[in-house]
C-alpha positions in Angstrom: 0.0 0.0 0.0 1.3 3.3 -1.5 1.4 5.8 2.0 0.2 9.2 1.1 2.8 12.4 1.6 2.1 14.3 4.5 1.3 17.0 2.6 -1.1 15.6 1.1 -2.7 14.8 4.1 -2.6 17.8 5.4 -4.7 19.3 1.9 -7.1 16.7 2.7 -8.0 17.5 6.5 -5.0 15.5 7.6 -5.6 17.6 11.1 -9.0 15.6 11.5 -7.4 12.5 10.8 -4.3 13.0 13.1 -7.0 14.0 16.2 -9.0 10.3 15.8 -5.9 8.8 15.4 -4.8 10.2 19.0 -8.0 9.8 20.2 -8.1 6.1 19.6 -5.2 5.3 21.2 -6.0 7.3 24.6 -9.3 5.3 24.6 -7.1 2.0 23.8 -4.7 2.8 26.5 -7.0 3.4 29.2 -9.1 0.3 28.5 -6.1 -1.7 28.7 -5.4 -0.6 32.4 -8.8 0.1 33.8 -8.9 1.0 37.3 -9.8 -2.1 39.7 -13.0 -1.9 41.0 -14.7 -4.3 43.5 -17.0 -5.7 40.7 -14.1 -6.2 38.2 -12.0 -8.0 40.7 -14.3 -10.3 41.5 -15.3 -11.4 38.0 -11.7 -12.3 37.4 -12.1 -14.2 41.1 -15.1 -16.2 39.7 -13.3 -16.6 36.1 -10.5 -18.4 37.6 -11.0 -19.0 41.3 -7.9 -21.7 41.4 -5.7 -18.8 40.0 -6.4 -15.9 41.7 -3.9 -14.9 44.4 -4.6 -14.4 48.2 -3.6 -10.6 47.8 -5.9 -10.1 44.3 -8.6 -11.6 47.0 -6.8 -8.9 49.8 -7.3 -6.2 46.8 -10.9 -7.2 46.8 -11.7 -6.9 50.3 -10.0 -3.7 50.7 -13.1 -1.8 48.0 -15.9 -4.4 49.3 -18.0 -1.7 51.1 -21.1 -2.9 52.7 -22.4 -6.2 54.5 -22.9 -7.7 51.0 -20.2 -7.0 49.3 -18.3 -8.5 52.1 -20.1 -11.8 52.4 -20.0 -12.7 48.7 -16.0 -12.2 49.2 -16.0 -14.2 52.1 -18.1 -17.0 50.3 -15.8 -17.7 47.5 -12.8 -17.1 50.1 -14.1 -20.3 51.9 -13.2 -22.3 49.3 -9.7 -21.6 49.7 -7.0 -23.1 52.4 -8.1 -22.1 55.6 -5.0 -19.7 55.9 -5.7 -17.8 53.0 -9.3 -17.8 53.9 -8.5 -16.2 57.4 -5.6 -13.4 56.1 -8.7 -12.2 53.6 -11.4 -12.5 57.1 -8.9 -10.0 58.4 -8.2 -7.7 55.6 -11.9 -7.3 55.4 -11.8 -6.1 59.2 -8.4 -3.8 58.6 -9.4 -0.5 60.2 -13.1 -0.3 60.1 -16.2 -2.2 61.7 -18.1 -4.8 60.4 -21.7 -6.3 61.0 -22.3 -9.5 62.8 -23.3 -11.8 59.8 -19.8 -10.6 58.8 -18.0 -11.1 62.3 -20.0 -14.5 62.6 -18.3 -15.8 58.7 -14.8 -13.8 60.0 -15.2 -16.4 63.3 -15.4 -19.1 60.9 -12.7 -18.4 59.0 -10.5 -17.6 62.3 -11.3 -21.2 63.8 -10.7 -23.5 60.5 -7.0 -21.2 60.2 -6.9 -22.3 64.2 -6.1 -18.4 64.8 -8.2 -18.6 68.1 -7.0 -15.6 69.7 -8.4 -13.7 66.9 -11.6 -15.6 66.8 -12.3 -14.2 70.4 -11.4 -10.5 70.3 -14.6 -10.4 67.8 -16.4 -11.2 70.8 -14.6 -7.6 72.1 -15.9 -5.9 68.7 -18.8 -7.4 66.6 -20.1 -10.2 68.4 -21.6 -10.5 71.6 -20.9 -13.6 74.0 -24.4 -13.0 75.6 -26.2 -13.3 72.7 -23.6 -15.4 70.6 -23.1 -17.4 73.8 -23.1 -20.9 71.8 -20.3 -19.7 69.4 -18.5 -17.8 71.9 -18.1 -21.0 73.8 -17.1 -22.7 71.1 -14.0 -20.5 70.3 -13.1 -20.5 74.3 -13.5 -24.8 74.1 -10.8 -24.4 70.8 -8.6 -21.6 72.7 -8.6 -23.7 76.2 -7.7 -26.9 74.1 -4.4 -25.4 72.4 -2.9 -24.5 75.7 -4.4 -20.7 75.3 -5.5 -18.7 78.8 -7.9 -16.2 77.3 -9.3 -13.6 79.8 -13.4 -14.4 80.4 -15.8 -12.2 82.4 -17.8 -13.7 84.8 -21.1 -13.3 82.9 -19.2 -14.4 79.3 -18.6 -18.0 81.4 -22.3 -17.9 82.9 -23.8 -17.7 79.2 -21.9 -19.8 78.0 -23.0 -22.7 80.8 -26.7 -21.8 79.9 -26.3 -22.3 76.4 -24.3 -25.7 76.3 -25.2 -26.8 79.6 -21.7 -27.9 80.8 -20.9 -27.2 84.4 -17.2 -26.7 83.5 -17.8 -23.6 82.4 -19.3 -22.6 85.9 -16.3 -24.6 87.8 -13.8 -21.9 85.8 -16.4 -19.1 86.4 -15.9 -19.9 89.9 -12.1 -20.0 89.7 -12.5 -16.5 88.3 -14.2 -15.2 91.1 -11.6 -16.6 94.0 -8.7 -15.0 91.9 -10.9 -11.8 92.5 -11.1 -12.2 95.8 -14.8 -12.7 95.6 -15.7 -16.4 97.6 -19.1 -15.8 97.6 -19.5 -15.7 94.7 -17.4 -18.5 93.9 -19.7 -20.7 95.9 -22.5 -20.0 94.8 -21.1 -20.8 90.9 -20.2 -24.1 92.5 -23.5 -25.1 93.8 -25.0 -23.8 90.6 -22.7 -26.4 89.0 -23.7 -29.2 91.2 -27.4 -28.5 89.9 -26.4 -28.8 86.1 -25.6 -32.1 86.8 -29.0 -33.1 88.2 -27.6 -33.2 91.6 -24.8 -35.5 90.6 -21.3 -34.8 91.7 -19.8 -32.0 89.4 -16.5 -31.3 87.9 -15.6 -28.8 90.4 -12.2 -30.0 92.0 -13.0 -30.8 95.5 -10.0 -28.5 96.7 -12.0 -25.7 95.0 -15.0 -26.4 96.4 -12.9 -26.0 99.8 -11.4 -23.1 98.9 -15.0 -21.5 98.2 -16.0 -22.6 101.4 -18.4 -25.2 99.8 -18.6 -27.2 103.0 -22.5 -28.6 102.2 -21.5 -29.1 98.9 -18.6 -31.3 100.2 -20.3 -32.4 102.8 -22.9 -34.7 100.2 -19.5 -35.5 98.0 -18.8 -39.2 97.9 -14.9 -38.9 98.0 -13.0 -40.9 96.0 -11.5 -44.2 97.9 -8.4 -44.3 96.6 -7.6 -39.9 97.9 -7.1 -39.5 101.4 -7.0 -36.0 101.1 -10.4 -35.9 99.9 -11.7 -38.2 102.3 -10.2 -36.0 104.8 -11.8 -32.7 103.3 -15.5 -34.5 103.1 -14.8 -35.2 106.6 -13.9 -32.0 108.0 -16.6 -30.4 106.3 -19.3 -32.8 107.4 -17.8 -31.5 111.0 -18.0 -28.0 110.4 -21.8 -28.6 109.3 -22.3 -29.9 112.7 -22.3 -33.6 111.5 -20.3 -35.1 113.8 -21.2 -38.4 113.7 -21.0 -38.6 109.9 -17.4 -36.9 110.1 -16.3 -39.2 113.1 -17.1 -42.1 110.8 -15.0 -41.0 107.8 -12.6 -39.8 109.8 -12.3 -43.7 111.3 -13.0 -45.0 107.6 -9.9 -42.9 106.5 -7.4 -44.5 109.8 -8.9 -47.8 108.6 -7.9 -47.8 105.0 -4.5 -45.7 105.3 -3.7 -45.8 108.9 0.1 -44.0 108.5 -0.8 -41.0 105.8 -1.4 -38.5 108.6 -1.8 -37.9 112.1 -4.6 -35.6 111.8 -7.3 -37.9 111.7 -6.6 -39.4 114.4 -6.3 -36.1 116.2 -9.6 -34.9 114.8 -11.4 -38.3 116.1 -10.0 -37.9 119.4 -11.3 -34.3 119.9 -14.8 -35.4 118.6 -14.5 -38.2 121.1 -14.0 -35.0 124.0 -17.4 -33.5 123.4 -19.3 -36.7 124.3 -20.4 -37.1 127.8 -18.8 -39.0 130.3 -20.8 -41.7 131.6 -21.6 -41.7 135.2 -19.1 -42.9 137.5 -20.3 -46.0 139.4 -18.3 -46.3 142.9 -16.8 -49.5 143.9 -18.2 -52.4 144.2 -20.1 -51.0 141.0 -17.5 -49.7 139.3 -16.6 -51.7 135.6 -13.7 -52.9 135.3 -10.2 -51.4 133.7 -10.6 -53.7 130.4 -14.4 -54.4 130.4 -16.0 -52.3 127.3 -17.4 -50.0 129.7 -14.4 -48.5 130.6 -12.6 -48.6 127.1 -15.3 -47.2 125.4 -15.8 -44.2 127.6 -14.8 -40.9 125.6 -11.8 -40.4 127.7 -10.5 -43.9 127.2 -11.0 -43.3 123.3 -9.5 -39.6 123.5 -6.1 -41.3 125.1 -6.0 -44.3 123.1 -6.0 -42.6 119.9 -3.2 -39.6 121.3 -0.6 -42.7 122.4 -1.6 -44.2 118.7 -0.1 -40.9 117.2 2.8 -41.1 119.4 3.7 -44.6 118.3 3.0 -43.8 114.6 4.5 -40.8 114.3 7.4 -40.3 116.7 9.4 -37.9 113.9 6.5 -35.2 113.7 6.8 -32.0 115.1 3.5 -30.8 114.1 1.9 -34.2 115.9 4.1 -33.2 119.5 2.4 -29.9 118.9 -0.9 -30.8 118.9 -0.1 -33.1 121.5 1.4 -30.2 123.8 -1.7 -28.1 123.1 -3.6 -31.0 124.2 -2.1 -31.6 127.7 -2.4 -28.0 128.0 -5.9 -28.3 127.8 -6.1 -31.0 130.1 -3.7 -28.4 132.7 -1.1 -30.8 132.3 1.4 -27.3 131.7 4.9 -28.8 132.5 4.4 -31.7 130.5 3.1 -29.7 127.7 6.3 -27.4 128.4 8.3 -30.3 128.2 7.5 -30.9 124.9 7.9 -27.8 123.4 11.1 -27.3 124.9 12.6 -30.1 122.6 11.0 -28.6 119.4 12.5 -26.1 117.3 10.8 -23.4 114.8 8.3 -20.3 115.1 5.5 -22.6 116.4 7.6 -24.0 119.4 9.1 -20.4 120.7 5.0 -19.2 120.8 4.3 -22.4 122.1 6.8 -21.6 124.6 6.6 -17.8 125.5 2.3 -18.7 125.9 3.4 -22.4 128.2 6.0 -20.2 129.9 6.4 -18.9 133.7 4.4 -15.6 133.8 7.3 -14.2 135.7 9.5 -14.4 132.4 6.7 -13.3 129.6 8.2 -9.7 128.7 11.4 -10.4 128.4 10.6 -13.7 126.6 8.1 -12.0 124.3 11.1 -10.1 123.2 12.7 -12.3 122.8 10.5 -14.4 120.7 10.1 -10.3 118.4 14.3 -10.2 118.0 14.0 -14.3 116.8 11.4 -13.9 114.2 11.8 -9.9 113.0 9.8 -10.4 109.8 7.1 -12.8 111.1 3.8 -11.2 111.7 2.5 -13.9 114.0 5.4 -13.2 116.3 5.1 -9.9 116.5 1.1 -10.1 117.3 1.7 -13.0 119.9 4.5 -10.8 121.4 2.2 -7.8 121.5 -0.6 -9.7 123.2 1.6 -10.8 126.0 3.0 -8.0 126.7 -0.7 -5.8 127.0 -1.7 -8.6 129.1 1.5 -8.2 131.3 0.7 -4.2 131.1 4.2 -4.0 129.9 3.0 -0.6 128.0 5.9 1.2 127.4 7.5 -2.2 125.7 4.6 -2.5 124.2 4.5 1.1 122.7 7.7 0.4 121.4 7.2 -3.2 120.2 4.5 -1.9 118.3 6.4 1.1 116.5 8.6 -1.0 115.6 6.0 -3.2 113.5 4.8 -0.8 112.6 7.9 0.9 110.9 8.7 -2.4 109.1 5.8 -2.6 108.1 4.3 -5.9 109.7 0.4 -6.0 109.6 -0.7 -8.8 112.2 -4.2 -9.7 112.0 -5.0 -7.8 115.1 -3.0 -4.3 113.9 -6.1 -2.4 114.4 -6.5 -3.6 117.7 -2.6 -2.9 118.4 -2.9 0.7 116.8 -6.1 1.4 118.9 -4.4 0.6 122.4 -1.2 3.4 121.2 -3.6 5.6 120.7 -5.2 5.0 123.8 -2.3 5.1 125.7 -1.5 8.9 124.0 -4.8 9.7 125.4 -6.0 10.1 121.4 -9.4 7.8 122.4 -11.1 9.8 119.4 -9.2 8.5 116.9 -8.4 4.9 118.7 -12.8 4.7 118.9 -12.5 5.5 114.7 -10.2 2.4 114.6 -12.4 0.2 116.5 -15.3 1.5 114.7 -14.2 0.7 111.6 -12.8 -2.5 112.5 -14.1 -3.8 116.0 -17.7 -5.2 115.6 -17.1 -6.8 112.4 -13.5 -8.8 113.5 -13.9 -8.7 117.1 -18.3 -9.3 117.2 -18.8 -8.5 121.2 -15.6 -7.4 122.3 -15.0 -5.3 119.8 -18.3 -3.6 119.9 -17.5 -3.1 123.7 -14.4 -1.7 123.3 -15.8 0.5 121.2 -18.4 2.1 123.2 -16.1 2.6 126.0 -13.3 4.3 124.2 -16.7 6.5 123.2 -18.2 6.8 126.3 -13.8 8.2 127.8 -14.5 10.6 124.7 -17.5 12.5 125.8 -19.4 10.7 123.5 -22.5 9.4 125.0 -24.6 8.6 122.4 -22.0 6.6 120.0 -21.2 4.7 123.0 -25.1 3.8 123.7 -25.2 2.3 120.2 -22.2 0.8 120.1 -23.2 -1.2 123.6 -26.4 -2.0 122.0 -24.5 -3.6 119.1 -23.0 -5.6 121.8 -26.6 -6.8 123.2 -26.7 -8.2 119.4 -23.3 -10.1 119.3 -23.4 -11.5 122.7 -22.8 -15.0 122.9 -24.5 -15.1 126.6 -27.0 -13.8 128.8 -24.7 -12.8 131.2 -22.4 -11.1 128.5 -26.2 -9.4 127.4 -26.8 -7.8 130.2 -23.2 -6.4 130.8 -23.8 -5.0 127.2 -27.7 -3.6 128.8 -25.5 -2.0 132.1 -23.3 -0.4 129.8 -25.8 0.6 127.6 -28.0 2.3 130.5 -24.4 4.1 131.5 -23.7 5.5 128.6 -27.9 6.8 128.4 -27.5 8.4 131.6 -24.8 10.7 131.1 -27.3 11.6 127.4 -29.7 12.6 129.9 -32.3 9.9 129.1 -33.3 8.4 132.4 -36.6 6.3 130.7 -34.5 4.7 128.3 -31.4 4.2 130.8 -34.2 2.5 133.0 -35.6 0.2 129.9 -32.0 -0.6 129.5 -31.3 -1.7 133.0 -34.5 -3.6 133.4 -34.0 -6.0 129.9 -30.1 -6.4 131.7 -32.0 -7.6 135.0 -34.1 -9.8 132.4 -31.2 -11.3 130.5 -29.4 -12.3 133.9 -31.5 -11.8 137.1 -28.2 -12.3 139.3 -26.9 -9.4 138.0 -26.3 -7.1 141.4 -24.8 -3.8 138.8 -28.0 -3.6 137.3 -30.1 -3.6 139.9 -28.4 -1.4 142.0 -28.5 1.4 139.2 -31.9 0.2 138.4 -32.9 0.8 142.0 -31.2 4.0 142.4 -32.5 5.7 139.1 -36.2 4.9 139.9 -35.6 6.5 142.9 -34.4 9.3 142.0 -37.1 9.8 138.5 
């Protein structure tokens, strides 16, 4: 083909011709690289699925606006490897939010890939375990399986029990709780857990049930025959239900089956054996013999049979001698329970000592026992009790700056603190202490205390109800009415001589031998 000069062109409207020409080709060029749009990309997904890459399908998500958009991605995504199919879940969730239908096919993609830490922080987003309790569960079951410790809330475990019905998500509930410090609550998860099973013995580890405090729960437990420890715990919690029967008889059970794992059974039947009554002593010619069942059956006989069994089976134990000293202390058998204290060595034996010890010798050994043990809080609060009972208070005063300055907080430092302030005439703020403190750790005593260190302070009133609070915690009548006497005091010096009188007369009810409140009852109707 002959080409045409330019000129020639150019007499013939070349310009026109030149311009298509141009035209054309800007048209050509920009249809040969379009700019990618969702719709585009994803007919070239469903024209070759096998060929597509992951990032053309990452491309995709990144322009799929919408809850639609999004889900057809996700759908032909599925069909991938479950790696590839979770990297495109996330790039879909790359710095925006996303609906729940799309969370819920993101959670499937995160558990197939086994990426279950990912699958539960859409439960922190998206998804809601209380509504999405079955699936949450489900990633938590995956998570606990691979060794993972994910973080649950209380009410996430909860749901998740009531929508699979599986206690073990209660017994963990209730683990949550204790490491919060929150036992009632842990309890009650347990017993919750107890009824998932119909009343059937539940998952919950029988130490946790302890630890909760479960002690009716473990008291119904059938222990396992082949765990002393757990027949122990069932025991000791059927005693501190009041069963004692029941716990004597597991207590023998466990002695029968594995008479040398511990000497505290046998110490715990022989206590139970010192509440029973004594049977009548018969004199002679009446009296049973030494070895006829009447006499080896009698609670004392039991009591001392079964402490000479823990001598003879466990010679080597200290923590045996010591329960034994404490024991013929009880009976008033002081030097031989000094005897054996003497030979033992540790923190236990020095306070078993310094409180067995010669009165004569307690403040100087109750320093003692402070300079042996410096860091020990125990020591400290057993050396501060001796030496207030002694009325040792300067040593005391410094004793307790001391514990104070290395910072020591016995279980009685409120107590401790109150008497310093006391003794720097500061009752006001030692009746603060007490108030705060007193009733709730201390039930009568305390709430005595308290009202007197109110009444030293000119504070008649707040020492009437505080000595009323008292009435409530006594253990006694007799303790009652010294709570009513006080009581009346403390409404006297308010200037409320009918109340002062109702007070003296329910102390003369509570204990009629009570001479103090007659004698004020007497006086102030005679005078009113």
């Amino acid at each position: 083909m002959e080409r045409a000069p330019y000129r020639k062109l150019r007499q013939h409207g070349g310009n026109a011709v030149v311009l298509a020409l141009w035209a054309s080709l800007v048209f050509y060029v920009s249809c040969s690289r379009p700019d990618a749009s969702f719709g585009s990309l994803l007919a070239e997904i469903d024209s070759s699925p096998q060929a597509v890459t992951t990032e053309k399908f990452i491309k995709a998500a990144s322009l799929a606006n919408g809850t639609e958009d999004q889900l057809r991605l996700l759908k032909r995504a599925s069909k991938r490897s479950s790696d590839s199919y979770a990297a495109i879940a996330a790039a879909i969730a790359k710095d925006r939010n996303v609906s729940e239908p799309v969370a819920l096919a993101m959670l499937d993609a995160y558990l197939s890939a086994s990426q279950f830490a990912e699958a539960l922080t859409l439960f922190h987003t998206a998804l809601d375990a209380s509504t999405r309790a079955a699936e949450y569960a489900e990633a938590l079951v995956f998570a606990y399986k691979n060794r993972l410790t994910p973080v649950s809330t209380i009410e996430q475990l909860v749901a998740c029990a009531d929508a699979t019905g599986d206690d073990r998500f209660l017994v963990y509930a209730a683990t949550q709780a204790l490491i919060e410090g929150d036992r009632a609550t842990a309890k009650t998860l347990l017993v919750d857990a107890l009824r998932f099973n119909g009343g059937m013995q539940s998952s919950a580890s029988y130490l946790l049930l302890w630890d909760a405090g479960a002690v009716e729960t473990l008291a119904s437990r059938m222990p396992a025959p082949t765990d002393p420890l757990e027949i122990a715990i069932c025991a000791d919690a059927e005693y501190l239900i009041g069963d004692i029967t029941a716990a004597s008889a597991s207590w023998a059970y466990l002695i029968d089956r594995f008479p040398t794992w511990s000497w505290k059974p046998y110490a715990a039947l022989a206590r139970a054996a010192a509440t029973e009554p004594e049977p009548a002593i018969r004199a002679w010619p009446h009296a049973p013999p030494p070895d006829s069942w009447t006499a080896i059956s009698a609670p004392s006989a039991i009591e001392a049979g079964l402490r000479s069994l823990i001598e003879e089976l466990f010679p080597g134990s200290s923590e045996a001698s010591m329960d034994r000293a404490r024991w013929l202390r009880s009976k008033n058998q002081i030097e031989e329970a000094r005897d054996i204290v003497s030979s033992l060595s540790g923190e236990s034996a020095a306070i078993a000592r310094l409180e067995y010890g010669n009165p004569e010798r307690a403040v100087p050994e109750a320093l003692r026992l402070a300079a042996e043990y410096p860091s020990s809080p125990v020591a400290y609060d057993v050396a501060l009790e001796t030496l207030a009972n002694a009325g040792a208070w300067d040593r005391f005063t410094e004793l307790a700056e001391v514990c104070r300055k290395n910072g020591l907080q016995t279980r009685r430092s409120w107590f401790w603190d109150s008497i310093v302030l006391v003794l720097g005439d500061n009752t006001t703020s030692a009746a603060s202490i007490i108030r705060k403190y007193g009733p709730e750790q201390s039930g009568y005593a305390g709430a005595l205390n308290l009202g007197m260190l109110e009444l030293a302070g000119n504070r008649a009133q707040q020492a009437a109800e505080a000595f009323m609070l008292a009435v409530g915690l006594a253990q006694n009548q007799h303790e009652k009415a010294v709570a009513y006497v006080k009581a009346g005091d403390a409404l006297q010096v308010s200037k409320l001589p009918e109340k002062a009188i109702a007070a003296y007369e329910a102390a003369v009810g509570a204990d009629p031998a009570s001479r103090e409140a007659r004698s004020r009852l007497m006086r102030l109707r005679m005078y009113n």
